[in-house]
C-alpha positions as CSV (number, residue, x, y, z in Angstrom):
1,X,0.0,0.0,0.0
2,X,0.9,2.7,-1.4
3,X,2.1,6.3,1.9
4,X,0.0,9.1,1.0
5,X,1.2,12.9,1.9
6,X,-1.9,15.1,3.6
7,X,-1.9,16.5,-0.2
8,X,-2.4,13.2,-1.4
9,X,-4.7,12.4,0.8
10,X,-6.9,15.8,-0.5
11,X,-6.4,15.1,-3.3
12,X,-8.3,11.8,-2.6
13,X,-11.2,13.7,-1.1
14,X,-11.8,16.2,-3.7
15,X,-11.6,13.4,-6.6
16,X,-15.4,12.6,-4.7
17,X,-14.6,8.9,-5.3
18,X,-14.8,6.0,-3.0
19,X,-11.1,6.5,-1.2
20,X,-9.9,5.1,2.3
21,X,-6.9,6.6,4.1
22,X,-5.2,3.8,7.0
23,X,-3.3,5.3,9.6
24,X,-0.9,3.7,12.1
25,X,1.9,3.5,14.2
26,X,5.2,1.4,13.7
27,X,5.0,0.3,17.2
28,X,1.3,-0.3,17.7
29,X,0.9,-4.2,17.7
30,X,-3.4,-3.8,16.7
31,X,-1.8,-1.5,13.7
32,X,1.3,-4.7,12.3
33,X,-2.1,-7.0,12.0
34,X,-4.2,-4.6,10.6
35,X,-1.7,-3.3,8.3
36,X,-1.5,-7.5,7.2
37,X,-5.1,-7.4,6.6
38,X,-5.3,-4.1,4.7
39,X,-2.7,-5.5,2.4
40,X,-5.5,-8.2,1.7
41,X,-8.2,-5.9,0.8
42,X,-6.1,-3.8,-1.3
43,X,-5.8,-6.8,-3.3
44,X,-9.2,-8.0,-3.2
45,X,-10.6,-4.2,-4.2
46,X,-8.0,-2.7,-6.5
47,X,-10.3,0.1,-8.1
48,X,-10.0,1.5,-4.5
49,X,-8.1,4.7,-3.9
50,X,-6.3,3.2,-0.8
51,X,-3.5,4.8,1.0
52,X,-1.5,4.7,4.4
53,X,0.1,7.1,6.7
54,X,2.0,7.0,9.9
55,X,-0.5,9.5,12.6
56,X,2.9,11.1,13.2
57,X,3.5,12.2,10.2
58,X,0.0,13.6,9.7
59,X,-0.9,15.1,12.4
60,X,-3.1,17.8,11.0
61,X,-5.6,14.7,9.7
62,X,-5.4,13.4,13.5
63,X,-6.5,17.2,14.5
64,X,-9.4,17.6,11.6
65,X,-10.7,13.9,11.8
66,X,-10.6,13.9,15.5
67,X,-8.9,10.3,15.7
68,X,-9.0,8.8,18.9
69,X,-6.4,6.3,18.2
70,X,-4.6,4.0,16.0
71,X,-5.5,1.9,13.8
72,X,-8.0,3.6,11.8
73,X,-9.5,3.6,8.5
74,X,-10.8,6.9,7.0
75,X,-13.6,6.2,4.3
76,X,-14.5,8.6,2.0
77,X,-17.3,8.8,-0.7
78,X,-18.4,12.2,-2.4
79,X,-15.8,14.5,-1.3
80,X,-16.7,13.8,2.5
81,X,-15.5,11.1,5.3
82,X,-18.3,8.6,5.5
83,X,-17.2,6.3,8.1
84,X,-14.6,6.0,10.6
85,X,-13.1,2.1,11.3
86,X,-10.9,1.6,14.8
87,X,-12.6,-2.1,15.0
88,X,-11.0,-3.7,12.0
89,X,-12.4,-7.2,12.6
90,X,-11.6,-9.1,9.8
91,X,-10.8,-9.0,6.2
92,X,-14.2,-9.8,5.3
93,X,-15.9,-7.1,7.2
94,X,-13.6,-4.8,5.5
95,X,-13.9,-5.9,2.2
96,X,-17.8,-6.0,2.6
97,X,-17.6,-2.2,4.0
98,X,-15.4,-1.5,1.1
99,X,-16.7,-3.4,-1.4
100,X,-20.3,-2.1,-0.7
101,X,-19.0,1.8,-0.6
102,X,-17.9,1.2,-4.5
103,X,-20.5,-1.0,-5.6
């Protein structure tokens, strides 16, 4: 997956497609699995608009979003942030959340 830049991330937004932004931490356990099952559903959804970010590196996304902690999984659909994931689950409830946002 591919680390996105805040202007990449905008640049996501503004394109008002289906996009999802995952931000971690390199030393956040919850974030080494998740980032293993994001790298899944990139896969299984490739016409996604799918990027990463370390939080520390973006903070200003931390500060606008108002995320609470890591890992989380922006969604965004029409130039707006639809959902907010900090439950990841499993790779089928992502891809069904993912899949369905597109579809």
């Amino acid at each position: 997956m591919e680390e996105w830049s805040i202007k990449q991330w905008e640049t996501a937004i503004q394109s008002g497609e289906q996009a999802a932004f995952y931000l971690y931490t390199p030393i956040c356990g919850t974030c080494a699995v998740a980032s293993k099952m994001m790298s899944i559903v990139e896969q299984l959804v490739p016409q996604l608009q799918l990027g990463q970010a370390n939080i520390n590196f973006v903070e200003q996304i931390a500060y606008e979003h108002q995320i609470e902690s890591v890992p989380c999984l922006l969604v965004c659909n029409g130039g707006k942030v639809t959902n907010k994931i900090y439950a990841f689950q499993s790779v089928p409830f992502l891809y069904e959340l993912l899949k369905k946002a597109i579809d």
